[in-house]
C-alpha positions in Angstrom: -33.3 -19.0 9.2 -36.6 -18.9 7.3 -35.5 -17.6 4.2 -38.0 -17.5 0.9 -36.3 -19.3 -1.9 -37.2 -17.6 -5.4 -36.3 -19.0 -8.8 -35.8 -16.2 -11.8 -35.9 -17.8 -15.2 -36.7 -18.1 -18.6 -35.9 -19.4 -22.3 -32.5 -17.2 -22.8 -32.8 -14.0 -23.9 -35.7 -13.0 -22.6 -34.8 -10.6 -20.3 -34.1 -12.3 -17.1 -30.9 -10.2 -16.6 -32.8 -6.7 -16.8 -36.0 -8.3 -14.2 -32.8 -9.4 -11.7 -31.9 -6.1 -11.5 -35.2 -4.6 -11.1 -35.5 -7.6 -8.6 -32.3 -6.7 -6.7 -33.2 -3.0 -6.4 -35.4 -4.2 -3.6 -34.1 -3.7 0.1 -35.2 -7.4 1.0 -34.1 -9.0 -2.1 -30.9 -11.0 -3.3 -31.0 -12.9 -5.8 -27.3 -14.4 -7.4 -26.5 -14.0 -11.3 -26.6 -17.5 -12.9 -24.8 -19.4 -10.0 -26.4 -22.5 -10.7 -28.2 -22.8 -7.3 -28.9 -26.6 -8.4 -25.7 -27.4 -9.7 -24.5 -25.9 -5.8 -26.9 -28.2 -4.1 -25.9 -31.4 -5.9 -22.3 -30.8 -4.9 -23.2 -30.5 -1.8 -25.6 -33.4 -1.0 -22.8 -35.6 -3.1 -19.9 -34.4 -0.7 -21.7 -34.6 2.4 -24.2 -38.2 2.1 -21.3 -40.3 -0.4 -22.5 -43.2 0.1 -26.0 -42.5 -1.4 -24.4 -41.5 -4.7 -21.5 -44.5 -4.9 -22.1 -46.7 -7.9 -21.5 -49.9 -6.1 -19.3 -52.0 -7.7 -18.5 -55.9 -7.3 -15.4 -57.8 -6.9 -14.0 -59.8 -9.3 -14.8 -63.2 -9.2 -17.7 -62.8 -7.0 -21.0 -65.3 -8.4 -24.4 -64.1 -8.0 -25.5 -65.6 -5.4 -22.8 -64.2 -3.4 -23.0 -61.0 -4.4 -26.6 -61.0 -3.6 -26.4 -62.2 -0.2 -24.5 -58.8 -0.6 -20.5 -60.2 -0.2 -19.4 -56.7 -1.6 -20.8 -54.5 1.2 -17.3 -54.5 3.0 -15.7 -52.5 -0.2 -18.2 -49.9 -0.3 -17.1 -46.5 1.5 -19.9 -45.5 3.9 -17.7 -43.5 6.5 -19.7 -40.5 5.7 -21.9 -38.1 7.9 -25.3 -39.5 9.0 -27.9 -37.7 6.4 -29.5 -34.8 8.5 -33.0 -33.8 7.7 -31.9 -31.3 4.7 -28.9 -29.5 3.4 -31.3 -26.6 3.2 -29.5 -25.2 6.1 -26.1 -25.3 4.8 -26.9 -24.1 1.3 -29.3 -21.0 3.2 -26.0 -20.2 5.2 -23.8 -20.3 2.0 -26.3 -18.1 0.4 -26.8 -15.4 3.3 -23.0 -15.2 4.0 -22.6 -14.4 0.1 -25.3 -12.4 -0.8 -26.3 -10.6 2.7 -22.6 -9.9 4.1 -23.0 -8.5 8.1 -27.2 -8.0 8.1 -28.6 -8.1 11.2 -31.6 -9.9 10.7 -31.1 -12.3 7.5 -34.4 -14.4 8.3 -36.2 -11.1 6.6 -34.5 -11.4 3.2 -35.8 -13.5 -0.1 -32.9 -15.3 -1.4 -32.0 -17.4 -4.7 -31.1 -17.9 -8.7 -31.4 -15.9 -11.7 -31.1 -18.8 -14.1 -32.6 -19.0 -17.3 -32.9 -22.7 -18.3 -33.5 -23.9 -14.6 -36.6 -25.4 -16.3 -34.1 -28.3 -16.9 -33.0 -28.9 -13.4 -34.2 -31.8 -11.2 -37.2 -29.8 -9.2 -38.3 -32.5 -7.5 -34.8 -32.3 -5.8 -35.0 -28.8 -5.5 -38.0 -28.6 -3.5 -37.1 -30.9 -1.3 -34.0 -28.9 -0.6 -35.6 -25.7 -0.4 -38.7 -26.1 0.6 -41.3 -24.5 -1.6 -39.5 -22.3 -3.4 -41.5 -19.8 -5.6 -40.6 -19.4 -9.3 -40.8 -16.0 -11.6 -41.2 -17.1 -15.2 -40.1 -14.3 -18.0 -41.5 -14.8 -21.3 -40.7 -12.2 -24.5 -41.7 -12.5 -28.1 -40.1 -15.2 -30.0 -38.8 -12.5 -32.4 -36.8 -11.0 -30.4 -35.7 -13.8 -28.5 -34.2 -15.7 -31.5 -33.3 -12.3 -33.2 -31.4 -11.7 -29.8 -29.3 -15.5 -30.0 -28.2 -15.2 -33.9 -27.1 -11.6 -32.9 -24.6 -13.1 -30.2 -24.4 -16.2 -32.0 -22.4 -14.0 -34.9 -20.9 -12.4 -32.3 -19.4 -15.7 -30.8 -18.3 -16.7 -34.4 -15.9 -13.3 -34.8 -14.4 -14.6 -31.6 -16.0 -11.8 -29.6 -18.8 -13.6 -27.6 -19.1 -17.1 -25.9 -22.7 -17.8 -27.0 -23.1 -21.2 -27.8 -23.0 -21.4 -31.6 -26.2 -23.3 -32.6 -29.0 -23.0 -35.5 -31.9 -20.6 -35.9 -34.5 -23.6 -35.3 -32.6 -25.1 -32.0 -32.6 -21.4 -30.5 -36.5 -21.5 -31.4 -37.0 -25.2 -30.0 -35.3 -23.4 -26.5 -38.2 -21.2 -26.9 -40.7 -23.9 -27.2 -39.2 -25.9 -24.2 -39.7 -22.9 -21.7 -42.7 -21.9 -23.3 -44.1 -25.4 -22.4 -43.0 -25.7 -19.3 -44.7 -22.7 -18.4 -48.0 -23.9 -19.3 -47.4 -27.2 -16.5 -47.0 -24.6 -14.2 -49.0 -21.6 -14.9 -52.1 -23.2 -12.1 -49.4 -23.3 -9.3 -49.6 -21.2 -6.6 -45.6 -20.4 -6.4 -45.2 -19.7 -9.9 -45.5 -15.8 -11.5 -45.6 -15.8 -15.2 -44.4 -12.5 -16.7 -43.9 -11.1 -20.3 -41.2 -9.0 -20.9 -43.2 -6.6 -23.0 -45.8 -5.9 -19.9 -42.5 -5.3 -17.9 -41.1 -2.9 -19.9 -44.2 -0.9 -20.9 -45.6 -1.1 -17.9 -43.1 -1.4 -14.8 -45.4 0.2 -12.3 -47.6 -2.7 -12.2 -45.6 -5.8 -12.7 -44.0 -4.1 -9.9 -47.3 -4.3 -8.1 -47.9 -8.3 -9.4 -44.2 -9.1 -8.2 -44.7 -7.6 -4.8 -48.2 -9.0 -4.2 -46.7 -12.4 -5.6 -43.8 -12.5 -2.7 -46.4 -10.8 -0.2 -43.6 -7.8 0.2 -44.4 -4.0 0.1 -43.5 -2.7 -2.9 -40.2 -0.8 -2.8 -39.0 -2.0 -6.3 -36.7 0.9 -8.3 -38.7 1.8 -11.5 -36.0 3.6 -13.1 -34.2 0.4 -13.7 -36.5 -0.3 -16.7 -36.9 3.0 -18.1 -33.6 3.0 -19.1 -33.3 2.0 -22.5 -31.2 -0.7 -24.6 -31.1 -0.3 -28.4 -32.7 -2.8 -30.3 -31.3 -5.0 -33.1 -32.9 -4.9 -36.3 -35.1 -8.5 -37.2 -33.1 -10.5 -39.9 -35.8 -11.3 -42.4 -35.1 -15.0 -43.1 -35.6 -15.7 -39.5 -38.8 -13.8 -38.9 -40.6 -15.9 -41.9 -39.0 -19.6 -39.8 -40.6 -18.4 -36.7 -43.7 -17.2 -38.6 -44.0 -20.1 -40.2 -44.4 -22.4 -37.1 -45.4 -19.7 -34.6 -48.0 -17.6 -36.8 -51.1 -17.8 -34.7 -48.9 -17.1 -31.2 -47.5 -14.3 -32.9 -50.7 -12.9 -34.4 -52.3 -13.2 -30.5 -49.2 -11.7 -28.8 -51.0 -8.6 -27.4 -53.2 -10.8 -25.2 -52.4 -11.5 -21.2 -49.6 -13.5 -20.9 -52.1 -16.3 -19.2 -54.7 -16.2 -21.6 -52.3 -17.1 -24.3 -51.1 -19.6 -22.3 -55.4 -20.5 -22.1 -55.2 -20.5 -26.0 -51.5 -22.4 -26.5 -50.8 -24.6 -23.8 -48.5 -26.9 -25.6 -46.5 -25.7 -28.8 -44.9 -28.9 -30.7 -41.0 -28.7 -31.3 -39.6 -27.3 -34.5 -38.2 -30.0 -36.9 -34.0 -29.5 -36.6 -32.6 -31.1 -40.1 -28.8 -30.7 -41.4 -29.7 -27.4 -43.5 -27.2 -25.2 -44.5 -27.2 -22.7 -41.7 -27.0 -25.8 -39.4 -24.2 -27.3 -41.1 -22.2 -23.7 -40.9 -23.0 -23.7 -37.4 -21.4 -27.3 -36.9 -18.5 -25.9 -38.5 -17.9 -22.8 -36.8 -18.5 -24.8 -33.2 -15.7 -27.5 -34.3 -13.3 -24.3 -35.3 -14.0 -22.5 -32.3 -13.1 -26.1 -30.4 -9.4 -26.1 -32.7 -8.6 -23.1 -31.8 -9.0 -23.4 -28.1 -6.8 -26.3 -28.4 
């Protein structure tokens, strides 16, 4: 099986749900929902090559000499499979049998992860389990973005929504991080950035880019994005914190999505200090945790 491994991410909230669906609405296309395709991997090379992950421990009453001549060796378990080349294999199987069900030919198909923050995973291990696997990067306004996290933040405080309860500046410091990962990768070869507003506005041809990108024909289902989601009004206070660190990004948000990247390659990190809105948030995380007791 010589699958295509693609990677579907960005900072939360940015639309990566609504671009897996659009993605998924392609014949030759499956991509999982936030399965954690590194989190999967990792189990896997653990279970399978132990004895590269035991934390080898030494015997009481060993000295140092001894246990440098390497006296511990015999309490190390090491009756594990011989490492084969790659779990690639394995993981491809698991992936095809869950994803593509009874298809004849599964060789044809591009397979992976819709995972937003999988700018945090180990990639170096990631390639060298998959290969080369290409990455779609989805970048929205900051606005909206942050607007979007205090929405379900609130949400998660009344007890109706698991977001992770955190402060206005940490949501926009998640921005930051994705935003600056983007820029180390923006020169690669495997790696599509996208903004969500191009998307929306203009599905026909970032369903061109994403099909030239993957070297597929393009049989992507536009009506997907044309169905609208209702917007939630900006709360002032957090428009003037995210115009008060990202004003000139926000001022040049019209541009190509690579040209601002030309103009802002590295944004520096918000200060996070024990305000009031962080303290509240504090709070409301260690009442959620009592509760669930």
């Amino acid at each position: 099986m010589n699958n295509l491994w693609l990677i579907l991410g960005g900072c939360p909230r940015s639309g990566t749900t609504l671009l897996n669906f659009f993605l998924n609405s392609h014949p030759f296309i499956r991509l999982s929902n936030e399965q954690d395709l590194y989190r999967t991997a990792k189990i896997i090379d653990t279970c399978f090559y132990r004895e590269e992950h035991i934390n080898k421990r030494t015997p009481r009453g060993l000295s140092k000499k001894e246990e440098s001549v390497g006296a511990y060796e015999d309490e190390v378990d090491v009756s594990t499979i011989k490492r084969a080349k790659s779990i690639s294999p394995t993981l491809t199987a698991m992936y095809t049998s869950s994803l593509l069900g009874d298809q004849e030919d599964l060789s044809k198909f591009i397979i992976g992860d819709k995972y937003p923050k999988y700018y945090t995973w180990d990639l170096d291990f990631v390639s060298s389990v998959l290969g080369v696997p290409k990455f779609i990067h989805v970048t929205r306004n900051p606005y909206d973005v942050i607007n979007s996290c205090i929405h379900r933040r609130d949400m998660a405080i009344s007890g109706n929504d698991w977001w992770p309860i955190r402060s206005s500046s940490e949501y926009l410091n998640d921005w930051i991080d994705a935003w600056n990962f983007s820029s180390e990768k923006n020169l690669s070869d495997d790696f599509l950035h996208i903004k969500y507003e191009d998307f929306i506005e203009n599905p026909s041809a970032v369903s061109q880019k994403l099909a030239s990108f993957l070297d597929i024909e393009n049989r992507f289902d536009i009506s997907i994005v044309n169905v609208r989601r209702p917007e939630v009004a900006r709360e002032s206070q957090y428009k003037k914190l995210i115009e008060a660190h990202l004003a000139e990004e926000i001022l040049c948000w019209d541009m190509d999505v690579y040209e601002l990247q030309k103009k802002f390659p590295v944004i520096k990190r918000a200060h996070v200090g024990l305000d009031a809105e962080r303290l509240s948030c504090l709070y409301q995380r260690k009442k959620k945790q009592w509760r669930s007791r």
